[in-house]
C-alpha positions in Angstrom: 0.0 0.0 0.0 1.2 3.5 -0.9 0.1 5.5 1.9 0.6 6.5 5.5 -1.7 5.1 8.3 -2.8 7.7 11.0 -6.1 4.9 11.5 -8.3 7.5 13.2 -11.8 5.8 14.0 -15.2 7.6 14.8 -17.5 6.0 17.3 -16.6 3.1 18.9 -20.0 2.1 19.7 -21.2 -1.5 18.8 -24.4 -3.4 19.2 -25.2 -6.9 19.7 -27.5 -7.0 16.5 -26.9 -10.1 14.0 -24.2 -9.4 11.3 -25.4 -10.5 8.1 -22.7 -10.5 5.3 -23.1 -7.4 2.8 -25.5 -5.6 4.9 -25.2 -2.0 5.6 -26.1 -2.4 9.3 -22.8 -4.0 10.1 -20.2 -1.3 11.3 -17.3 -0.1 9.1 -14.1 -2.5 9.4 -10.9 -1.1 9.8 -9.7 -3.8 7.1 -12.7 -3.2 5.2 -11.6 0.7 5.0 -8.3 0.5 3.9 -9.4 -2.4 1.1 -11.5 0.6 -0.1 -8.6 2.8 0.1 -6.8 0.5 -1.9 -9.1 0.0 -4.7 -9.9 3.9 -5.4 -6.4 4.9 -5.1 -5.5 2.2 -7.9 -9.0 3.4 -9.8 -7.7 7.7 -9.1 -4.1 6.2 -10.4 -5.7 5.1 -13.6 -7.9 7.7 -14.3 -4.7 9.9 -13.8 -2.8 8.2 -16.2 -6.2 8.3 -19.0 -6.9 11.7 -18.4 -3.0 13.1 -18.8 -2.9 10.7 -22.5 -5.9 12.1 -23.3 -4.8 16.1 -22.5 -2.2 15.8 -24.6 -4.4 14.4 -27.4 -6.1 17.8 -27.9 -3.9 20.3 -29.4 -4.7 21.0 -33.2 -6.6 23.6 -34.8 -10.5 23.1 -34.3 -12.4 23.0 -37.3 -9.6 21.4 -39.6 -10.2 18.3 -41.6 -9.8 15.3 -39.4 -6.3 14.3 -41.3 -4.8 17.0 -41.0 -5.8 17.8 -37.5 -4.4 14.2 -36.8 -1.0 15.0 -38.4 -0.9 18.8 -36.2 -1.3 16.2 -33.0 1.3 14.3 -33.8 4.1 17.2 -34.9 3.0 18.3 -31.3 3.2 15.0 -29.6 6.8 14.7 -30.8 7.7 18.5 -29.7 6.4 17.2 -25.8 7.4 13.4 -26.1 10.7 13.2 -27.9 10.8 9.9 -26.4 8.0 8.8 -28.7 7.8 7.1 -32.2 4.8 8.6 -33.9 3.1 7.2 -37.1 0.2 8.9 -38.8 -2.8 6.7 -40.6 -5.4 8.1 -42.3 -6.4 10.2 -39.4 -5.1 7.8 -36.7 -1.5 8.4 -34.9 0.1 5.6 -33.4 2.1 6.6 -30.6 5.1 4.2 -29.1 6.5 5.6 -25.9 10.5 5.4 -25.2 11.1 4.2 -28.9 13.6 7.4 -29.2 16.0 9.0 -26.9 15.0 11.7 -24.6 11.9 12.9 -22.5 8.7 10.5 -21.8 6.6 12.8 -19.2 3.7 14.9 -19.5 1.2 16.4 -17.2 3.7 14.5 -14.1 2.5 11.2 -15.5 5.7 9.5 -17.5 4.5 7.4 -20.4 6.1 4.1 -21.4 3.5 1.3 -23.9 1.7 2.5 -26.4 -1.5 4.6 -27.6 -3.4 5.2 -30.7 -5.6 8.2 -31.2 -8.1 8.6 -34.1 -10.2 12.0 -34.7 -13.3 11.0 -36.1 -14.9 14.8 -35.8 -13.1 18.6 -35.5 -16.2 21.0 -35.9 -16.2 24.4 -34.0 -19.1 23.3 -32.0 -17.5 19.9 -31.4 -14.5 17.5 -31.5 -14.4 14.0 -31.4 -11.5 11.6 -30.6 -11.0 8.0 -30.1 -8.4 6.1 -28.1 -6.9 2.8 -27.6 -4.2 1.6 -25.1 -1.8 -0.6 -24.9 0.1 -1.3 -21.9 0.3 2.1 -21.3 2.2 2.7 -18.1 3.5 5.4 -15.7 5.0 3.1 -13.7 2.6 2.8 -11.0 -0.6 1.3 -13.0 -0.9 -0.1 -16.4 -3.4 0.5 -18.8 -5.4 -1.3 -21.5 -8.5 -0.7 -23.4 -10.4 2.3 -25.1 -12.2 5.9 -24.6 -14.3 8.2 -26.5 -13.9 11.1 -25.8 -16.2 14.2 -26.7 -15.2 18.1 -26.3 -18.1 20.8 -25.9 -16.6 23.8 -26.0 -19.4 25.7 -25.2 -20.3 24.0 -21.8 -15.8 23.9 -21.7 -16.3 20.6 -21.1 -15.3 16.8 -22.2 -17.4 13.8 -21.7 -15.1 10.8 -21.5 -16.8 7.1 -22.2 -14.3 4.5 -21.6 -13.9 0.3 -21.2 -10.3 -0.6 -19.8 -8.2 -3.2 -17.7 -6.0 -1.7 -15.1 -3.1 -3.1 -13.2 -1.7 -1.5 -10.2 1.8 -2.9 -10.7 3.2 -2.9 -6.7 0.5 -4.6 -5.8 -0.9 -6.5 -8.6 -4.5 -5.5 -7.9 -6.4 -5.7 -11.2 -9.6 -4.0 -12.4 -11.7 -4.8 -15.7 -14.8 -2.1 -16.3 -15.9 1.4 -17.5 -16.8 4.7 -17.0 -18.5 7.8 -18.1 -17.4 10.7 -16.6 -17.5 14.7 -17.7 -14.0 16.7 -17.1 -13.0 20.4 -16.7 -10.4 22.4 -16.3 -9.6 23.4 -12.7 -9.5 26.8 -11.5 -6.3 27.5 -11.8 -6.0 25.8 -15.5 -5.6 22.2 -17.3 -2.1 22.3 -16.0 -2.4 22.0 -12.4 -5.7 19.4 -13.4 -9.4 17.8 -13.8 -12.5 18.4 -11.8 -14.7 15.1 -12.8 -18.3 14.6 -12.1 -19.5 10.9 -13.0 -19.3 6.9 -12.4 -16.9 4.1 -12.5 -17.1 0.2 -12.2 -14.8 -2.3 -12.0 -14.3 -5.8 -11.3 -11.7 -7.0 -9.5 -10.4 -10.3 -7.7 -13.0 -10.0 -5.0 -16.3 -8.8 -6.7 -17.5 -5.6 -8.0 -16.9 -2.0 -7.6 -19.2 0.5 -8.0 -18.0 4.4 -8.0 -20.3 7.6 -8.2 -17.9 10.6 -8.3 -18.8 14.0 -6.9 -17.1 17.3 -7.2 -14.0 15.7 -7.3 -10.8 18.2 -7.9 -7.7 15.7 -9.3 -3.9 16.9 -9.7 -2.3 15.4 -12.3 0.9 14.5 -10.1 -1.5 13.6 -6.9 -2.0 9.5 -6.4 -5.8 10.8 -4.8 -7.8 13.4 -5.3 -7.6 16.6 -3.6 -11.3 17.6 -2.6 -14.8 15.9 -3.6 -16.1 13.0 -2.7 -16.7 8.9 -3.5 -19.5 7.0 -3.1 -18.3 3.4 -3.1 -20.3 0.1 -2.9 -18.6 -2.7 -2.5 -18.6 -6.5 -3.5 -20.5 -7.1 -0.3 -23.4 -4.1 -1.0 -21.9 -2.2 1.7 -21.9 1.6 0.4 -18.9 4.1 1.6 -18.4 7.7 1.3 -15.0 8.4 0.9 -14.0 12.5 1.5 -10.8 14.3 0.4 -9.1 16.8 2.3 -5.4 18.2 1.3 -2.9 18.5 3.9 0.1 20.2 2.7 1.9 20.0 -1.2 2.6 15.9 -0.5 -0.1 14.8 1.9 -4.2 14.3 1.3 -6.1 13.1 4.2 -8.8 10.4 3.0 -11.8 9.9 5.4 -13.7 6.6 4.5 -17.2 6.6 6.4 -19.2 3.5 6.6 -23.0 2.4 8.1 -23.1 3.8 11.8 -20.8 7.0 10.9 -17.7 4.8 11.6 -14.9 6.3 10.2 -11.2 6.2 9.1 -8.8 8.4 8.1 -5.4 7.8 6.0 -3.2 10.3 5.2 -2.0 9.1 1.5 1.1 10.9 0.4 2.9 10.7 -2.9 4.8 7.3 -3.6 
């Protein structure tokens, strides 16, 4: 696990009811808690790692022809990503990470795998653009599968559909499932990161994982996010609220809240 236990529980009241597996009744575990931990902070690594390939999949004129707005992405690609091998299709680039000599990071995320991005639309009302993944990798998760992703630039918005596998690698945990989620800039620009409003669900070894996400604020070089809030259910129906609260520059606290108002608290600082 890549965080910092501080373990701080709310109410220590029990009752002698019946515990019935899965049911919301049943007070928050401590082991429970930091299970959830682990599974959104592998989920908030890999949405991380999508959302920085797909920022740096959006800068060609709008309004182009699709082609040619492919092959502007790609000149730009190889300015930020020397690293990378780029190879233009129709209007798809195929984009191989550490082919070439020099630097593979963008956005704090540092890229190593493989990506394709197709632009199927570039209107000045909207822009559409496809991506596939390939054992894309910042070291910390890996990533395979797909997105659509859709800019409105009138709402300054993008509404992101995706199907993927994740891997976080030091622990191994895997997830297989989707999303649809809409993104903005935050306040202080795309460069510092995401606000994200929207779901998430996964399946992993033990079950399934369902994630509605709400206000959430996400730095690009932050392994959770800063502000906002989770509500997780788990493989056993129990449903959690999961708050963020920053710290200082390294440190978020994470508040996981269960049935009864039990609570914990992990302070998750940057691996």
């Amino acid at each position: 696990m890549r965080y910092a236990k501080t373990a701080v529980f709310v109410s220590l009241i029990l009752t002698a009811c019946p515990r019935n597996r899965g049911s919301n009744d049943e007070p928050l575990t401590q082991q429970e808690a930091e299970l959830a931990l682990e599974e959104a902070s592998a989920a908030s690594e890999a949405e991380a790692l999508m959302s920085a390939n797909v920022e740096i999949s959006t800068n060609f004129t709008i309004g182009n022809a699709v082609r040619d707005a492919a092959d502007e992405l790609g000149r730009f690609i190889q300015t930020q990503l020397p690293c990378a091998e780029v190879t233009l299709e129709d209007s798809t680039l195929m984009v191989e990470y550490g082919v070439n000599a020099g630097p593979c990071e963008y956005r704090g995320q540092k890229f190593s795998g493989s990506s394709s991005v197709t632009v199927e639309r570039n209107s000045e009302e909207r822009v559409i653009v496809h991506h596939e993944w390939n054992d894309l990798s910042n070291g910390n998760v890996k990533l395979n599968g797909s997105a659509d992703v859709t800019w409105d630039f009138a709402a300054k918005e993008r509404h992101v559909v995706h199907h993927s596998e994740w891997t976080d690698i030091p622990s191994g945990r895997v997830g297989v499932g989707e999303g649809d989620r809409v993104q903005r800039a935050l306040s202080g620009g795309i460069a510092e990161g995401i606000g994200v409003e929207g779901s998430r669900s996964w399946k992993g070894a033990g079950g399934t994982w369902d994630l509605a996400i709400e206000g959430v604020e996400m730095r690009w070089a932050d392994p959770v996010p800063q502000s906002g809030r989770y509500t997780l259910v788990t493989p056993d129906d129990k449903t959690l609220s999961l708050s963020f609260e920053r710290v200082d520059a390294d440190t978020i606290t994470v508040t996981i809240t269960g049935s009864r108002k039990r609570s914990f608290s992990f302070d998750v600082s940057k691996p």
